[in-house]
C-alpha positions in Angstrom: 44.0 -11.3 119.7 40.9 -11.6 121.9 40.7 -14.0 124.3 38.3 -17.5 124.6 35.4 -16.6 127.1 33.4 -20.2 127.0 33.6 -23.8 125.1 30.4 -22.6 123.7 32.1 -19.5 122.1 35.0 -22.3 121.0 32.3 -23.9 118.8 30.4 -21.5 117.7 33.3 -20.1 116.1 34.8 -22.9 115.0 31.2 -24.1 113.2 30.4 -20.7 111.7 33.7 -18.8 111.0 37.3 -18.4 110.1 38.9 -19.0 112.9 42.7 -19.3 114.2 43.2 -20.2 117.4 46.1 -20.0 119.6 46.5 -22.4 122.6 49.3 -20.6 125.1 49.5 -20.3 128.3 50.9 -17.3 130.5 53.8 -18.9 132.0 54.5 -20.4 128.4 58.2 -18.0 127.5 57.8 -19.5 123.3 54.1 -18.2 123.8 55.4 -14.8 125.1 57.6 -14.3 122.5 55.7 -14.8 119.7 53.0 -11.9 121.3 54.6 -8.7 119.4 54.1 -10.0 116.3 50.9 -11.3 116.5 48.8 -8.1 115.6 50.9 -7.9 112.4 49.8 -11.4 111.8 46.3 -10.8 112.1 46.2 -7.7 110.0 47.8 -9.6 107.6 44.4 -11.9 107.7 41.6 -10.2 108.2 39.2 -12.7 107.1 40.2 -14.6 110.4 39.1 -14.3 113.7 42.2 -14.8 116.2 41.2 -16.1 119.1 43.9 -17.0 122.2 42.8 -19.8 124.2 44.5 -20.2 127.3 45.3 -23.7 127.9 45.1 -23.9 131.7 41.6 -22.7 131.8 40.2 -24.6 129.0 42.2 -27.9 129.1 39.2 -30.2 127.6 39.5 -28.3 124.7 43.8 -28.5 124.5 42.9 -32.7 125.3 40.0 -32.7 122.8 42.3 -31.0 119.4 45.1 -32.8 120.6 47.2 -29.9 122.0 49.9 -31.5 123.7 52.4 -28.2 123.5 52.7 -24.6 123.3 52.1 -22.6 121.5 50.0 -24.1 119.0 47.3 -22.8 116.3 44.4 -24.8 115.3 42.6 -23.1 112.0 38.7 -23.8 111.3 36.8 -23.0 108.4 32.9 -23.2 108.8 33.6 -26.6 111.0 36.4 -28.0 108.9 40.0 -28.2 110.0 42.1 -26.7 107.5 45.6 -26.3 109.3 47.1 -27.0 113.0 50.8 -25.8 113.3 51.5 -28.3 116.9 54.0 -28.5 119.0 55.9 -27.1 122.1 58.5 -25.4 120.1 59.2 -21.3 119.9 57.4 -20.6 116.6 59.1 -17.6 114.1 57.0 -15.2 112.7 57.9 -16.6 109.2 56.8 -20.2 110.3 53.4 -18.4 111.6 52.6 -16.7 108.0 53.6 -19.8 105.9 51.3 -21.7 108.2 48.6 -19.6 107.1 49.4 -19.4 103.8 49.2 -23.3 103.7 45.0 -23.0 103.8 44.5 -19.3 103.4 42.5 -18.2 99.8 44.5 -15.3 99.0 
């Protein structure tokens, strides 16, 4: 999972791509936890583009979509919201994939 460089790299995405993105943060243990599955996760989606936006440095953006806890996925599909999984608790792998599943065309 690649991490967020710039607001402007937020929106571009979010306007022109199928994106997932993961708000964490590196003291966050639930967001640690959840890091060895993640590449399995994105294989499994390929038509995403995962992106990990860490919180602390990009807190506008946590305040702007409403990102109150960690970790927390925010999905965008050509600038629509199609799926946020929020809150500050440890997320399963199974919860993650039927997350997905919720807006993914499979």
């Amino acid at each position: 999972m690649r991490p967020l460089q710039s607001v402007k790299e937020f929106n571009e995405l979010k306007n022109n791509e199928k994106a997932i993105f993961l708000f964490t943060a590196g003291w966050c243990p639930d967001c640690r936890f959840i890091e060895p599955i993640l590449p399995e996760i994105e294989d499994k989606y390929p038509e995403y583009t995962f992106v990990e936006v860490n919180r602390d440095e990009f807190m506008e953006l946590a305040q702007e979509n409403e990102i109150y806890g960690i970790p927390s996925f925010v999905a965008y599909e050509k600038g629509l919201e199609v799926g946020r999984f929020i809150s500050k608790d440890r997320k399963t792998k199974e919860e993650i994939i039927s997350f997905i599943d919720g807006f993914a065309k499979v």
